[in-house]
ROLUMDREN-423934 format. One record per residue (C-alpha): x, y, z. Coordinates in nm, 3 decimals, m for minus. Each point is the difference from the previous one (the first is absolute). Last residue first. Layout:
<pts>
X,Y,Z
X,Y,Z .
...
</pts>
This chain:
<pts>
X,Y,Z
3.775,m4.270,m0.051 .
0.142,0.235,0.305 .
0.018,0.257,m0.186 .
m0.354,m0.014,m0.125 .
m0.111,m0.090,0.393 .
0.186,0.340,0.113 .
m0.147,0.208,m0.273 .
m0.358,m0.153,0.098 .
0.085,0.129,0.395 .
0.109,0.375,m0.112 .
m0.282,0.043,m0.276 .
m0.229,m0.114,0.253 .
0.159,0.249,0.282 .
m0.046,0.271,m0.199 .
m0.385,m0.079,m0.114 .
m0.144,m0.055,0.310 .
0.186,0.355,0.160 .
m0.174,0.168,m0.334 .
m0.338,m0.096,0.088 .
0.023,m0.002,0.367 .
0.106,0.417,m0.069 .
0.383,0.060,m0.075 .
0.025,0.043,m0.323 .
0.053,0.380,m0.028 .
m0.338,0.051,m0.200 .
m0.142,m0.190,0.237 .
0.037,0.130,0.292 .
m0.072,0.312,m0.141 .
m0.342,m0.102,m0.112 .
m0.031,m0.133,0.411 .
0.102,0.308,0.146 .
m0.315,0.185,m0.226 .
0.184,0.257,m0.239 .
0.286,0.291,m0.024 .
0.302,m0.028,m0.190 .
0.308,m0.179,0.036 .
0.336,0.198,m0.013 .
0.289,m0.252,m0.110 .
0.271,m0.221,0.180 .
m0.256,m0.284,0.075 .
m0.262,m0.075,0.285 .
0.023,m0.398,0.110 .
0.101,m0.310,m0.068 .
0.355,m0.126,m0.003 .
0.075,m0.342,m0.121 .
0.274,m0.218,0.170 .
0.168,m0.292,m0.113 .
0.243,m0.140,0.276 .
0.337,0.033,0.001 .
0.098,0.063,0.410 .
0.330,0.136,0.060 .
m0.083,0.139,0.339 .
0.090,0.396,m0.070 .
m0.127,m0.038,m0.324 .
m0.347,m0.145,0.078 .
m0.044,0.236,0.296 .
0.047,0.291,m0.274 .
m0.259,m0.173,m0.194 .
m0.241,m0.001,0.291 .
0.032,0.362,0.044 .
m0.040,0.096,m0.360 .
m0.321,m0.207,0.000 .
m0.111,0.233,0.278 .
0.088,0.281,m0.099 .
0.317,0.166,m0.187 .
m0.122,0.033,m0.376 .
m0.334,m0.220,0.049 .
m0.261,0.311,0.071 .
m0.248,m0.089,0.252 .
m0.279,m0.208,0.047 .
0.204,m0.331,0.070 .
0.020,m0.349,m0.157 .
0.329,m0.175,m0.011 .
0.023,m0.346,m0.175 .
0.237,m0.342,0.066 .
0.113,m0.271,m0.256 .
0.262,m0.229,0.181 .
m0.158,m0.055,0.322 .
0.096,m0.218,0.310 .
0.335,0.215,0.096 .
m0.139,0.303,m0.130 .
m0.332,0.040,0.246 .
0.205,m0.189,0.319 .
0.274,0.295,m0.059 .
m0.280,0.222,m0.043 .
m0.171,m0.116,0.323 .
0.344,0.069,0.220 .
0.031,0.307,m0.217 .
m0.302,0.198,0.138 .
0.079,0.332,m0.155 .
0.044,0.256,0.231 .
m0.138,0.211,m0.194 .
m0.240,m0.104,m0.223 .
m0.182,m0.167,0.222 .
m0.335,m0.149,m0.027 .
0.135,m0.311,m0.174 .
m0.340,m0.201,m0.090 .
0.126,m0.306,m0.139 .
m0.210,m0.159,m0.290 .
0.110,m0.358,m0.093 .
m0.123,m0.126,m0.359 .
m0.121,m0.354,m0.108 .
m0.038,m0.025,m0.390 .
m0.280,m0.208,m0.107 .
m0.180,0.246,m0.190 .
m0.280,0.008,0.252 .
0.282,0.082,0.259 .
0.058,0.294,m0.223 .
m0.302,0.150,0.100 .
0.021,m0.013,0.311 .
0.330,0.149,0.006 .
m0.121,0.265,m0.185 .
m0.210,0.097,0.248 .
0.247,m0.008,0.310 .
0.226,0.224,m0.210 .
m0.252,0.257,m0.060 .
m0.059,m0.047,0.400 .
0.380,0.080,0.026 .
m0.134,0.323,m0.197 .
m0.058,0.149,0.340 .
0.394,0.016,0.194 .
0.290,m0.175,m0.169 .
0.028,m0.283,m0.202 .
0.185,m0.309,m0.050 .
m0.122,m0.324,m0.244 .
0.232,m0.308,0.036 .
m0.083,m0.240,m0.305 .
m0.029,m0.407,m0.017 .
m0.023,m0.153,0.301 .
m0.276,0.215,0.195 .
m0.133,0.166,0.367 .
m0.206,0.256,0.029 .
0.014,0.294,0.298 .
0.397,0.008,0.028 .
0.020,0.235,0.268 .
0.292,0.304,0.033 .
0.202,0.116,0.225 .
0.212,0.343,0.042 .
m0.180,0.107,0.361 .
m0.117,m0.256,0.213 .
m0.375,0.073,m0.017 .
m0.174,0.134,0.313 .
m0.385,m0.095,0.024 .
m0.328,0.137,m0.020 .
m0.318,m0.152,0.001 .
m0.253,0.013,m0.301 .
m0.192,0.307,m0.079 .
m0.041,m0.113,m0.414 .
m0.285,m0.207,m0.035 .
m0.040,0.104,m0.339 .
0.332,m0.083,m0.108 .
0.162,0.024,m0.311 .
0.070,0.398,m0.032 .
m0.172,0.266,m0.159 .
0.154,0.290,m0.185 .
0.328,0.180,m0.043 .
0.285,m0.182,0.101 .
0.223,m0.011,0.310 .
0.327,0.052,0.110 .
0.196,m0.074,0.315 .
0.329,0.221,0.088 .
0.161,m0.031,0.360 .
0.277,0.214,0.090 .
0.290,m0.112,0.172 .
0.097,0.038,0.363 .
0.031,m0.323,0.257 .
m0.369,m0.075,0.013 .
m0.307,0.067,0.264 .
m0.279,m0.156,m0.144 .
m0.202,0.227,m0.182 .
0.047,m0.109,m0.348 .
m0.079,m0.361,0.120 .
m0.330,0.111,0.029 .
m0.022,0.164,m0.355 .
0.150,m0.321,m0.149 .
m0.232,m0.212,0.131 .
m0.326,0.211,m0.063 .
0.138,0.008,m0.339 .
0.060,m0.379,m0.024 .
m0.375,m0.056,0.123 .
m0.115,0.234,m0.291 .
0.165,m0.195,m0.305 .
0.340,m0.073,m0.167 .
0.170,0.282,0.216 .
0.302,0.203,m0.123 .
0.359,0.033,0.203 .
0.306,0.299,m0.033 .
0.227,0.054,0.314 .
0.235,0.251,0.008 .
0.334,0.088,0.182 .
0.146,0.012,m0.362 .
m0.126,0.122,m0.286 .
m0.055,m0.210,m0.329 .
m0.334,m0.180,0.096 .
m0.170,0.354,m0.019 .
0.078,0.103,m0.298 .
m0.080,m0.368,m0.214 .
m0.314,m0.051,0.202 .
m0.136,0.290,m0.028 .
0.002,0.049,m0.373 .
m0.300,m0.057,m0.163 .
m0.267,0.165,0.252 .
m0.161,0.159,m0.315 .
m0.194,0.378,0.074 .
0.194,0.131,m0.309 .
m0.054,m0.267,m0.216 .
m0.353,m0.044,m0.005 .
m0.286,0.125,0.268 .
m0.222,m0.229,m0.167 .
0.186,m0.290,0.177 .
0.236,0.029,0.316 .
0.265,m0.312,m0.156 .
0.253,m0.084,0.252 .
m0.046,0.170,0.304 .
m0.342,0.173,0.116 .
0.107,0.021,0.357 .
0.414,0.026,0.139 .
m0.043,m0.019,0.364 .
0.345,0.109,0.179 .
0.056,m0.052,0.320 .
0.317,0.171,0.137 .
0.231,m0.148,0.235 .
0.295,0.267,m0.021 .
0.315,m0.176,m0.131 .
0.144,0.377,m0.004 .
0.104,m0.045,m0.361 .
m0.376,m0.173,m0.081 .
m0.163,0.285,0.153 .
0.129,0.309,m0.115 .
0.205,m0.025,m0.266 .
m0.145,m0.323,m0.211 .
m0.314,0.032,0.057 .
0.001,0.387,0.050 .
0.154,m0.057,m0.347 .
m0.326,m0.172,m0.150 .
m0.281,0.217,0.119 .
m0.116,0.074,m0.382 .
0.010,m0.362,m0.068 .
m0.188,m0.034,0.286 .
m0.275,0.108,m0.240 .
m0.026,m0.262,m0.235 .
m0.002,m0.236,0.265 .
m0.319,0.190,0.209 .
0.107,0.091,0.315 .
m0.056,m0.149,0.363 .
0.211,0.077,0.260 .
m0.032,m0.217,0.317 .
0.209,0.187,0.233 .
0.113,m0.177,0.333 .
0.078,0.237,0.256 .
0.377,m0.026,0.231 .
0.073,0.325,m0.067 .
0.206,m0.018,m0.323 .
m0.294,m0.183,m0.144 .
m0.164,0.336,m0.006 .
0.278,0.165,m0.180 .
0.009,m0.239,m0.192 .
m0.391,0.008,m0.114 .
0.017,0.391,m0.089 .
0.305,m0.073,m0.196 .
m0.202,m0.246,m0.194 .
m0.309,0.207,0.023 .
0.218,0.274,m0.097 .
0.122,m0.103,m0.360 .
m0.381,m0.111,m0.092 .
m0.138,0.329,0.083 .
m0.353,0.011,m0.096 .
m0.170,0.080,0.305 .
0.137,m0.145,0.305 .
m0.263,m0.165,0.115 .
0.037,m0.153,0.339 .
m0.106,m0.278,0.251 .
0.044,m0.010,0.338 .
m0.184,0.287,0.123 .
m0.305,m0.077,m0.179 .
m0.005,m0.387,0.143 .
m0.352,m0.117,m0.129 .
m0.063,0.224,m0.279 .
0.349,0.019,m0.111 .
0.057,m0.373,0.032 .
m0.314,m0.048,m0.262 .
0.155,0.308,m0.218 .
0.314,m0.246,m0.039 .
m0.234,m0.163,m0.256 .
0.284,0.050,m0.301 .
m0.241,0.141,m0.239 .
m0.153,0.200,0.305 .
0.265,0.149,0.178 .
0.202,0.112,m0.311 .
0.162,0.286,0.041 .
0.373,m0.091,0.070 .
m0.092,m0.256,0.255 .
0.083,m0.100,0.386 .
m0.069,m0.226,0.233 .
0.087,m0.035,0.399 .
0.070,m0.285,0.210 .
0.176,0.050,0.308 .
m0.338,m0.091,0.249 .
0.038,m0.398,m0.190 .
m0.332,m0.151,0.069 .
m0.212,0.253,m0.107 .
0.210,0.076,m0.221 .
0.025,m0.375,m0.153 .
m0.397,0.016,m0.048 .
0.022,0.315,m0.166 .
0.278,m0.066,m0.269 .
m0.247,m0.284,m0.081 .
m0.245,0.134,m0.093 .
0.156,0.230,m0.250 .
0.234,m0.242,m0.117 .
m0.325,m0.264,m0.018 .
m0.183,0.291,m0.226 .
0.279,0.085,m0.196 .
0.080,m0.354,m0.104 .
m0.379,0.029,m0.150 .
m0.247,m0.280,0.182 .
m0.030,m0.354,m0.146 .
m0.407,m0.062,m0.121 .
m0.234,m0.129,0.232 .
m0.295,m0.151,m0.299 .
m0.260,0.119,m0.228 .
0.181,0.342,m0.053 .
m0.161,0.269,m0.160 .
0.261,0.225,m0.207 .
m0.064,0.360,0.138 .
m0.144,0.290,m0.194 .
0.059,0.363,0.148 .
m0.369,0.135,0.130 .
0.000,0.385,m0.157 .
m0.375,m0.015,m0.054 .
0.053,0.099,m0.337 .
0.311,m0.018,m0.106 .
m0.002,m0.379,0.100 .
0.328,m0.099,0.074 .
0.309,m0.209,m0.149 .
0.377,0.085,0.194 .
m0.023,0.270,0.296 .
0.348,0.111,m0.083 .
0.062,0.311,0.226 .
m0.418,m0.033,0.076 .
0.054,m0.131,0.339 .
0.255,0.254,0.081 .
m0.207,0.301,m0.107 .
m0.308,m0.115,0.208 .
m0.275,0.309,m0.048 .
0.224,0.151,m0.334 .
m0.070,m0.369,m0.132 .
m0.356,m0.063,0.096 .
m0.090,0.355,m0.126 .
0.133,m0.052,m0.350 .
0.119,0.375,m0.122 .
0.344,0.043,0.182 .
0.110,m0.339,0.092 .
0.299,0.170,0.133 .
m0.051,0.395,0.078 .
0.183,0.257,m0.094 .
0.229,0.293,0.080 .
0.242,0.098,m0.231 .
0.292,0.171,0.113 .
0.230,0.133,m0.323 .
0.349,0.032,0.107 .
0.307,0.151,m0.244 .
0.289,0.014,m0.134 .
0.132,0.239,m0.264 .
m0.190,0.213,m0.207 .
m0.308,0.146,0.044 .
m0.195,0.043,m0.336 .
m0.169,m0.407,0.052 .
m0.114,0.060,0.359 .
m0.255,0.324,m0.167 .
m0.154,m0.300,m0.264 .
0.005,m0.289,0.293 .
m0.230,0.254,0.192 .
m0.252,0.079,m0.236 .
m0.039,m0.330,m0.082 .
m0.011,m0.132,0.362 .
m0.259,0.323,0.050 .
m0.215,m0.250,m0.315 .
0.045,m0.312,0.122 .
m0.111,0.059,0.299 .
0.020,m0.355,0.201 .
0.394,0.081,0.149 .
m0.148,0.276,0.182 .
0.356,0.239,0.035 .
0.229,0.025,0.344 .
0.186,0.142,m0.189 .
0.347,0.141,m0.119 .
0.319,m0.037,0.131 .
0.294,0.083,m0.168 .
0.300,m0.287,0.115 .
0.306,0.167,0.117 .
m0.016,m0.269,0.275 .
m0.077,0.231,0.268 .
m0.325,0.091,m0.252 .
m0.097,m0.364,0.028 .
m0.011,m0.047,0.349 .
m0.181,0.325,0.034 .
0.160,0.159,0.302 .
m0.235,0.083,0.322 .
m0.282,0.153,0.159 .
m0.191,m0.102,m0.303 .
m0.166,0.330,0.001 .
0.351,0.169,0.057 .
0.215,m0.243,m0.241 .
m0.251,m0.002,m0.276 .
m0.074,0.378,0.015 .
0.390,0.077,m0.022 .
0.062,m0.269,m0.287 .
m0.297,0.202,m0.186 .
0.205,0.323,0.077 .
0.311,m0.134,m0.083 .
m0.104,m0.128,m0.407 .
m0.150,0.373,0.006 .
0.343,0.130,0.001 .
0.136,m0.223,m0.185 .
m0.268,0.003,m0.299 .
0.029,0.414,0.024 .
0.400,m0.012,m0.016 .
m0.092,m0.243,m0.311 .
m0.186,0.258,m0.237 .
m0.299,0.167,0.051 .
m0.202,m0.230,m0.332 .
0.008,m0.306,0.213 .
m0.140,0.177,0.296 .
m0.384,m0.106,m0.079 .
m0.033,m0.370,0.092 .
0.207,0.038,0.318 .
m0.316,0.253,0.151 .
m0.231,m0.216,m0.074 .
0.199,m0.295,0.184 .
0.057,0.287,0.303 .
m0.375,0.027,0.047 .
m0.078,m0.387,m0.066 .
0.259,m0.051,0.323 .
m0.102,0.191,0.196 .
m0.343,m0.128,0.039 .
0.160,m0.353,m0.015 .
0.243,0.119,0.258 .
m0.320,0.120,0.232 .
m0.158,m0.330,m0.079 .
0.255,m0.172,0.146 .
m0.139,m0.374,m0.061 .
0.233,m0.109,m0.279 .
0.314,0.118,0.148 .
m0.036,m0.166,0.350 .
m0.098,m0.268,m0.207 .
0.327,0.004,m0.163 .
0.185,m0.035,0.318 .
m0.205,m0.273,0.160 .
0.092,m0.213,m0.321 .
0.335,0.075,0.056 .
0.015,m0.073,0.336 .
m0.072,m0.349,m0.059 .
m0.283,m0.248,m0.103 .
m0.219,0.007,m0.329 .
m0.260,m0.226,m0.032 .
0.018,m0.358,m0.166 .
0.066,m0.017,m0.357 .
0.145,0.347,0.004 .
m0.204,0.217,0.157 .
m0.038,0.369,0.090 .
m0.135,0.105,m0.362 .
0.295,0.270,m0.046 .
0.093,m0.047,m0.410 .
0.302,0.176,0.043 .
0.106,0.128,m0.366 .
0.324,0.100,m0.013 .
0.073,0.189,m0.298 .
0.346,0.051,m0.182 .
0.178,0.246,m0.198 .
0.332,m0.073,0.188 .
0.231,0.255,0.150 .
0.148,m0.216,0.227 .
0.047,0.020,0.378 .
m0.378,m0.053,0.071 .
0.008,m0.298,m0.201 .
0.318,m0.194,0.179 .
m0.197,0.029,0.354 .
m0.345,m0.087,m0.170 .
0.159,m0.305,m0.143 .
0.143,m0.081,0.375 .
m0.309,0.051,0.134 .
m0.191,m0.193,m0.312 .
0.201,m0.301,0.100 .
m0.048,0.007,0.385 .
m0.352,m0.094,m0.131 .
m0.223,0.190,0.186 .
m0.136,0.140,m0.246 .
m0.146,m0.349,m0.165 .
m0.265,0.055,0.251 .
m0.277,m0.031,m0.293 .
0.167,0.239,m0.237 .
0.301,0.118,m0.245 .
m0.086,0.194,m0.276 .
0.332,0.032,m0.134 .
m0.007,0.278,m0.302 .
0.233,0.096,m0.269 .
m0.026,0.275,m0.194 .
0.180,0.044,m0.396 .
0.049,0.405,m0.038 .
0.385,m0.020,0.095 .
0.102,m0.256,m0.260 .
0.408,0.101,m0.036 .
0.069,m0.360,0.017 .
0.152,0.042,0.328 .
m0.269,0.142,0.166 .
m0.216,m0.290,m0.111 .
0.204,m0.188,0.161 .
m0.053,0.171,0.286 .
m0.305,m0.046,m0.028 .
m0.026,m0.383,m0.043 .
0.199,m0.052,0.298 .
m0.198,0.232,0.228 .
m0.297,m0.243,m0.145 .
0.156,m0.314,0.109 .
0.074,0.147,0.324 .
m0.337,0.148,0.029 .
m0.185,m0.291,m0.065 .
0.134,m0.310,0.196 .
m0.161,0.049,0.315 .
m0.207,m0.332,m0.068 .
0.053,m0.330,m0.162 .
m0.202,m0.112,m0.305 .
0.137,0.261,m0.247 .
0.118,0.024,m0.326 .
0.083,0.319,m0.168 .
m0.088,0.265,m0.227 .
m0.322,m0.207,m0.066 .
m0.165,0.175,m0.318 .
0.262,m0.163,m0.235 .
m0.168,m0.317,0.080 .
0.007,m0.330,0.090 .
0.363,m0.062,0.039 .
0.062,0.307,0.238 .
m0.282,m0.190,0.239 .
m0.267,0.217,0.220 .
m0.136,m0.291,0.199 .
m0.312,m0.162,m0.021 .
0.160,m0.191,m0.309 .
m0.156,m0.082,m0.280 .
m0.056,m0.349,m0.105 .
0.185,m0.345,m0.053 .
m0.125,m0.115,0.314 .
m0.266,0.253,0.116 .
0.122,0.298,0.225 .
m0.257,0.195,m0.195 .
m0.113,m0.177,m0.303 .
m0.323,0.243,0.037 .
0.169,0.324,m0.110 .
0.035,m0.148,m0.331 .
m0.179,0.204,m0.190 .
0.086,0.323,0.263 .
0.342,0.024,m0.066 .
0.070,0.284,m0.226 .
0.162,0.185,0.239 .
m0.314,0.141,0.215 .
m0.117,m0.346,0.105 .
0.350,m0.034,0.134 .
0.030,0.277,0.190 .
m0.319,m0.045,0.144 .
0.171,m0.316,0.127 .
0.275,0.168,0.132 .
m0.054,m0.002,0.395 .
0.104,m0.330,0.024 .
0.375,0.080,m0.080 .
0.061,0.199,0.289 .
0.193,0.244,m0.102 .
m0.084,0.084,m0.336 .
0.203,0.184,m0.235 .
m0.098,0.228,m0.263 .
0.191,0.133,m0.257 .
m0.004,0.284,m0.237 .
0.059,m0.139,m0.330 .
m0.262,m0.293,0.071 .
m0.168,0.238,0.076 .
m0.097,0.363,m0.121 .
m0.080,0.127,0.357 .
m0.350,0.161,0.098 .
m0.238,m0.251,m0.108 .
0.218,m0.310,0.110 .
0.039,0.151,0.343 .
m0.361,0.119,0.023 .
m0.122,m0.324,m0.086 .
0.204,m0.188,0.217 .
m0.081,0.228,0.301 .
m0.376,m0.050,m0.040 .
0.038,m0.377,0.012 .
0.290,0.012,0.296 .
m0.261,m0.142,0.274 .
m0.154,m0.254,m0.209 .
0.356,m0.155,m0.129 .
0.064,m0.049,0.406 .
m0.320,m0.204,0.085 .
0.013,m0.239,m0.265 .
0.291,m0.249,m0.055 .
m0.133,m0.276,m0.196 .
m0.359,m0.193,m0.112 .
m0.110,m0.125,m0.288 .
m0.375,0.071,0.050 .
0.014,0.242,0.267 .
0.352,0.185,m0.151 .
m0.152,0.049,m0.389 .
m0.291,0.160,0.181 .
0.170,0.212,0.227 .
0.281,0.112,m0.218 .
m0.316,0.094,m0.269 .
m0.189,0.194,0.251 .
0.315,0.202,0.152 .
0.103,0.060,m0.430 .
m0.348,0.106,m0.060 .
m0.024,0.278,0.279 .
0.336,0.108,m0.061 .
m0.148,0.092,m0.369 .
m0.298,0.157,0.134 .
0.183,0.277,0.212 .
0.299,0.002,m0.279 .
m0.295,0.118,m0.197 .
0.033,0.380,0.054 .
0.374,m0.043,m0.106 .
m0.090,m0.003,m0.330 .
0.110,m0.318,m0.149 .
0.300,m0.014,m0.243 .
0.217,m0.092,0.268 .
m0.116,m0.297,0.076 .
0.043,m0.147,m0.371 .
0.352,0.074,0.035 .
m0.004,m0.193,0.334 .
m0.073,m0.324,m0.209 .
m0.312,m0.188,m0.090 .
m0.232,0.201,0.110 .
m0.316,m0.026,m0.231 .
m0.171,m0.253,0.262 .
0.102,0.212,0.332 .
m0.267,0.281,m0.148 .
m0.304,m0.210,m0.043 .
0.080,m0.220,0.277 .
0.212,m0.348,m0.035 .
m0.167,m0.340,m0.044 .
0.099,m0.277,0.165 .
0.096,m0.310,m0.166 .
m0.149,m0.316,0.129 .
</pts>
């Protein structure tokens, strides 16, 4: 079912067309584009709240500046789906984050439209100081450049230090601080207090229209006059504020706080931002969801709501006939509470993501003992040594992808100090829809290479719970890695008791003759699958479930390549220096000469798509498992005949 754009969205087909409307129908034509994002999103679903709150903005952007030649980037990349539609997008707006469709991220490769690609946040303004300046260099002073950076991605230490270069550079850029107080949960920090402090002075705002009239009309008196009135509006700022602008102390102008839903003042103000030179801050006030009342009412809920009914806004859920496995979020979250309460040193923390990583069920039970840092990868890890220092035991749980960002504190501050630091790495391996950028491909391989650390996946929901309790037993140093997947797990009767697990061993959980099967964390139940299957083919294979990267249990691999002469490796994470890496380097080091096959994510960006179509298409799902270690065993009977 193809949805059906408005009268005036249907005959845009790029931002060219846009900007042959009259600018009394941007009104109607924002109205069409929130309709059309909300239908496409109920029935196919996708990010949602955050492209609803930015619709007026994008059309005033792509209205006022000649893009692609100016360029836009967006920071975070789910607020771009406007964006999209507007860029000659909008036929095939509905293969959103479908395999083999378009991306629900702004993508370099999919368009000349997307200045640059972005899944992570507090990326924008560096990448767009960079673009400048370049620009400077090429002697192409008229092009603009503009970081619309939003939904808590502020606070970023990124976009500090990209505001510190900025301000100290004379380049024609606009930041565009799309202020909607969330990110995917809501904002937290002093920074958020701070700009609604500016938001809600009405006497500024007052002020502040006067002295914006007043800037609009000294272009033609020369620069003395600009200066000079430049210092009276920082004057106002700093004595109704009853303090420095953040911005302005950065050599950043300020200008706003401006209604981010009228399109037509955002017109008129974009125009007078694009004679200024040099850097500058646009504050945009808006709010998520804007325009569905279900999703501006419960903003967090509606981040990525999936399939609804636009109607009664009631989001679709898959009936289930029987107890189905709970989400390895869920039993973290749960669980993470019951060892608190047991365990009075216990405390959580997350980069801005209490509810996708369930630590928001600890918050609500034990507020003072579990923390939101905002998003601020680098000092949650710094944040959780330095509680670890003091005898506390931080479970820190951040998204794979994203500890990438925190992955020196790793290394310099915690793992350096052999400072016992949990780390919960959720959505690794494969994250889905969210494609390449949101992957948890690499974990294993960076974290298994530093020293004073400890790296172990669970096969199913009673190995989590085992791993997390053992986590909190008291431990000579080292930091203690476990990572999870995305999604459901195996077992639906999940709360089972909790044990301690000697740490570096594995479990071999079927026995067989003819081929040794090893894997690490989840997909070992891939393995347990195919294994099934290949017993109805006669051949008898042995799964072992290793758990630990590192330490490796070598007692069972020197039991594992003493009986086996064809062995595979299955993980969920990239193959140059994981876990089949590992294994191989045991191999050496022993002298052992077995076969082995690796299986898992290869040296090459995969796209977004369902876990299991990705599975697939790198050959490690039951299917393509059953068909490696086939060819392996029917090569060894040929040679053997």
């Amino acid at each position: 079912m193809l949805i059906q754009p408005g009268e005036l969205l249907s005959k845009i087909d790029s931002p060219a067309d846009l900007r042959e409307l009259n600018q009394s129908q941007l009104v109607q034509l924002s109205q069409e584009l929130r309709q059309f994002i909300i239908d496409n999103v109920s029935i196919y679903g996708g990010h949602f709240g955050a492209s609803l709150g930015v619709v007026e903005l994008t059309t005033a952007l792509h209205y006022v500046f000649n893009t692609p030649e100016d360029q836009v980037i967006w920071d975070v990349g789910h607020q771009a789906y406007g964006h999209k539609i507007l860029t000659g997008r909008k036929e095939k707006f509905h293969t959103n984050r479908v395999y083999g469709g378009m991306s629900g991220f702004p993508k370099r490769k999919e368009s000349e439209y997307d200045a640059f690609g972005v899944g992570h946040s507090s990326t924008s303004i560096s990448a767009a100081l960079g673009m400048a300046l370049a620009s400077n260099l090429k002697g192409e002073f008229d092009k603009q450049h503009i970081a619309v950076i939003g939904d808590g991605a502020m606070t970023g230490g990124m976009a500090f230090e990209g505001m510190n270069h900025a301000g100290a550079s004379d380049a024609n850029m606009i930041i565009i601080l799309n202020d909607n107080c969330m990110s995917i949960d809501p904002n937290v920090g002093a920074l958020k207090e701070y700009l609604t402090d500016i938001t809600t002075s009405h006497t500024y705002n007052r002020m502040r229209d006067d002295v914006w009239k007043l800037l609009g009309k000294v272009s033609g008196f020369g620069k003395s006059a600009q200066e000079v009135v430049g210092k009276l509006e920082n004057s106002i700022k700093s004595f109704l504020l009853k303090q420095s602008n953040l911005f302005e102390s950065l050599n950043l102008r300020y200008f706003g706080p401006v209604d981010g839903h009228d399109v037509n003042h955002l017109v008129h103000v974009l125009r007078d931002l694009k004679d200024i030179p040099g850097p500058k801050v646009l504050h945009c006030v808006t709010t998520k969801g804007k325009g569905f009342a279900p999703a501006e009412k419960d903003q967090t809920k509606w981040h990525a709501p999936g399939k609804f009914d636009k109607i009664t806004g009631e989001i679709q859920k898959k009936p289930v006939e029987k107890p189905s496995a709970p989400k390895y979020q869920e039993v973290f979250g749960h669980t993470i509470v019951e060892l608190a309460e047991q365990n009075e040193k216990i405390v959580g923390v997350t980069p801005a993501m209490p509810s996708g990583s369930s630590l928001n069920i600890m918050m609500k039970a034990m507020p003072d003992r579990a923390f939101d840092v905002g998003i601020a990868e680098q000092h949650a890890v710094t944040f959780s040594a330095g509680l670890a220092t003091q005898g506390l035991i931080p479970f820190c749980n951040i998204y794979s992808t994203f500890m990438q960002r925190g992955y020196d504190q790793v290394i310099h501050d915690v793992c350096i100090q052999d400072l016992p630091v949990n780390f919960f790495l959720d959505r690794a391996g494969f994250a889905g829809a969210d494609g390449p950028t949101h992957h948890g491909n690499y974990d294993i391989a960076y974290m298994r290479c530093i020293p004073n650390m400890i790296v172990a996946a669970p096969m199913n929901e009673a190995e989590l719970r085992n791993m997390m309790f053992t986590s909190q037993l008291p431990r000579d140093g080292k930091a203690f890695t476990i990572r999870y997947p995305r999604g459901k797990g195996v077992m639906p009767e999940w709360r089972t008791p909790m044990e301690a697990m000697e740490i570096g061993t594995g479990r071999q959980v079927k026995e067989g003759k003819d081929i040794a099967i090893l894997s690490i964390g989840h997909i070992g139940n891939y393995a347990l699958e195919a294994a099934e299957k290949l017993e109805k083919e006669g051949v008898d294979a042995a799964v072992f479930d290793m758990r630990f990267v590192k330490p490796l249990d070598e007692k069972l691999l020197h039991e594992v390549f003493s009986q086996y002469k064809k062995v595979i490796t299955i993980e969920d994470g990239c193959l140059m220096g994981g876990f089949g890496s590992a294994i191989l380097e045991f191999m050496a080091e022993n002298d052992y000469s077995s076969q082995v096959k690796r299986l898992g994510i290869p040296d090459r960006v995969i796209e977004h798509g369902e876990q299991h179509e990705l599975h697939a298409e790198c050959n490690f799902d039951p299917e393509g498992i059953f068909t490696t270690a086939l060819q392996m065993v029917e090569h060894s009977l040929h040679a053997k005949l």
